[in-house]
C-alpha positions as CSV (number, residue, x, y, z in Angstrom):
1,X,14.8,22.2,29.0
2,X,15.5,18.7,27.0
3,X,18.3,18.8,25.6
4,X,20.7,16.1,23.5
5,X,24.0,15.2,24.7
6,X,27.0,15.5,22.3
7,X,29.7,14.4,24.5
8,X,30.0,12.8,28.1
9,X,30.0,14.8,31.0
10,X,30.7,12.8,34.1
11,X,27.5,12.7,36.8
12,X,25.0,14.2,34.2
13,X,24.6,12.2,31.2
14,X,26.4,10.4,28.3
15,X,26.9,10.9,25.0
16,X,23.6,10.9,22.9
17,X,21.6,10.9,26.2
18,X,18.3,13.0,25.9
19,X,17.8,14.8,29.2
20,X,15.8,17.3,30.8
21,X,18.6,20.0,32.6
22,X,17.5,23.5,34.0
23,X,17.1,26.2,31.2
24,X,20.1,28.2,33.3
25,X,22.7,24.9,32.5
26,X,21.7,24.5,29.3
27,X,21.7,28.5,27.8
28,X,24.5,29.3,29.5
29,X,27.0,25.9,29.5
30,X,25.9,23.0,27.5
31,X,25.0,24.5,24.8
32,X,27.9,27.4,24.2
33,X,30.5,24.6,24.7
34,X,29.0,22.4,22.2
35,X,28.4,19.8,24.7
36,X,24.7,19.6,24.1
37,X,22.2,20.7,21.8
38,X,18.4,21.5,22.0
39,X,16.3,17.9,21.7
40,X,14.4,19.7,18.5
41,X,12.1,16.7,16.7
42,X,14.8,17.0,13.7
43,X,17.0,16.5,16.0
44,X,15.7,13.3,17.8
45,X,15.2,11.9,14.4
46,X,19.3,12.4,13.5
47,X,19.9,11.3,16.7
48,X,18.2,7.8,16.0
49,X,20.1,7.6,12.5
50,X,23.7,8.3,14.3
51,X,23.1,5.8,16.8
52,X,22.0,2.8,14.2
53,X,25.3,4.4,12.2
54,X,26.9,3.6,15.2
55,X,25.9,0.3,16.1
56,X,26.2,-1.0,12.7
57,X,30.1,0.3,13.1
58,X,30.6,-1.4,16.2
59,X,29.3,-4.4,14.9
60,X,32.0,-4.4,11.8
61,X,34.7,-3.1,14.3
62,X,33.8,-6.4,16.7
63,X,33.8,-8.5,13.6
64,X,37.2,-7.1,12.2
65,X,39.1,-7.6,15.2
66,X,37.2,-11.0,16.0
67,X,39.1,-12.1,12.5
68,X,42.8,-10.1,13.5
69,X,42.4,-12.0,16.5
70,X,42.5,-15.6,15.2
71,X,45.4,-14.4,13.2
72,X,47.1,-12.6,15.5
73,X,47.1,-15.3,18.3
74,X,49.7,-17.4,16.0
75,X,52.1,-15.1,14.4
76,X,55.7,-13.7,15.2
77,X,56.6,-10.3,14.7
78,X,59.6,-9.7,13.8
79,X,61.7,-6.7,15.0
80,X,65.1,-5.3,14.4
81,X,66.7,-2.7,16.7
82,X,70.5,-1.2,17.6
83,X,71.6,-3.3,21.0
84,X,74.6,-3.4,22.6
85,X,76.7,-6.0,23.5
86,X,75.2,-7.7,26.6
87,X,72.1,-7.3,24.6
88,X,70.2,-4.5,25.7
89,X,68.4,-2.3,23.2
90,X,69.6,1.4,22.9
91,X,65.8,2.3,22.4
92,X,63.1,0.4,24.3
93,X,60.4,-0.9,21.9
94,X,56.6,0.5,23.0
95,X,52.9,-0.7,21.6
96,X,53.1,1.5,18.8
97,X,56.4,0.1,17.3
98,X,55.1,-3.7,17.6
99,X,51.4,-2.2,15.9
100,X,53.5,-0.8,13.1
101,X,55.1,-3.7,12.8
102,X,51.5,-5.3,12.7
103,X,50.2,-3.3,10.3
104,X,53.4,-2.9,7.6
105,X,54.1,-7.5,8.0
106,X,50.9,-9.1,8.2
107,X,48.5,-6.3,7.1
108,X,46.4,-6.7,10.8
109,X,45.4,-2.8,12.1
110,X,45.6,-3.1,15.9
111,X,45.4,0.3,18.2
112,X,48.1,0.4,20.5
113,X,46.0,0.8,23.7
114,X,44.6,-3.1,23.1
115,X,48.7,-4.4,23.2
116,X,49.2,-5.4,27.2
117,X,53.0,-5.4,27.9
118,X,53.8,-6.6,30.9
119,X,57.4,-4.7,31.1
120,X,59.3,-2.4,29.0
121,X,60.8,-4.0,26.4
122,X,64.9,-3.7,26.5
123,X,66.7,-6.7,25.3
124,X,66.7,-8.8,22.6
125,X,65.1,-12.1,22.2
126,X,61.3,-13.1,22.3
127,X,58.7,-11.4,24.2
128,X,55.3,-12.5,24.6
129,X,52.8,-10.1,24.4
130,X,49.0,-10.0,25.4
131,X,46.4,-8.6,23.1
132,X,43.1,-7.9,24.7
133,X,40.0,-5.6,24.0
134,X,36.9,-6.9,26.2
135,X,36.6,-9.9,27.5
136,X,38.0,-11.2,24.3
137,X,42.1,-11.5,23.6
138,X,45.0,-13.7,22.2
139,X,48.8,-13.6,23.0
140,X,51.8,-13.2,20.1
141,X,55.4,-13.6,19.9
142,X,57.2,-10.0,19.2
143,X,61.4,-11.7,18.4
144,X,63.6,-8.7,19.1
145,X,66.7,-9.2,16.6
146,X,70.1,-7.1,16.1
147,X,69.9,-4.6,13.5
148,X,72.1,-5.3,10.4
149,X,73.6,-2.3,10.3
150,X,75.0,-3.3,13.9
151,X,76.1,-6.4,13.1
152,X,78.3,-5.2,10.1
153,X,79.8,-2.7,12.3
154,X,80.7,-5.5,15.0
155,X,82.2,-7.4,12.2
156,X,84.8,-5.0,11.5
């Protein structure tokens, strides 16, 4: 039975593969579970149209982060958190505080999983972090400052 792939399912096929499977697999797994569905005509032709949709997405996702990346490689984000005295942070700061950051400062829209930090971030001062998706990547500056609110309260 040929059927059409709708997800990936590790040693079988991939997603939008078109693959012949024994009638017993595909009545009573693949298709119930919405993993696969019968390779109709109709259904090649969608099949053709979602991939080009696809392709022509991936192209404008490579060329969007192509331009973040020029940007991003020379920028310094700038972060304010609660530390103590010796300087160490009360809450570490992760990937998707620095892509928040990203996104609310200089307007760039990065997912977290393409952020490479090398440690946990706990102290204050300038961290460099790596920024890599492919074979393609840049590095940034994320400055760790004192929170205001902290400072006043030291003052006093």
């Amino acid at each position: 039975m040929r059927v059409i792939f709708e997800k990936d399912v590790p040693r079988v096929a991939k997603k939008y593969d078109v693959k012949d499977v024994s009638p017993g697999y595909a009545r009573n797994f693949l298709i119930p579970n919405n993993i696969a569905r019968l390779a109709t005509p109709e259904g090649l032709k969608e099949l053709s149209l979602r991939r080009e949709r696809e392709e022509k997405t991936h192209v404008a996702d490579e060329e969007k982060w192509s331009r973040d990346l020029n940007v991003l490689g020379g920028i310094t984000v700038e972060i304010s958190r609660r530390a103590n005295d010796e300087g160490h942070l009360f809450a570490m700061v992760n990937a998707e505080d620095i892509v928040g950051e990203l996104k609310r400062g200089h307007g760039i829209e990065v997912e977290p999983k393409f952020l490479k930090i090398e440690k946990p971030i706990k102290a204050l001062g300038a961290h460099t972090i790596n920024a890599r998706r492919g074979e393609r990547g840049t590095s940034f500056t994320v400055h760790i400052s004192q929170s205001e609110a902290e400072e006043k309260e030291e003052k006093t």
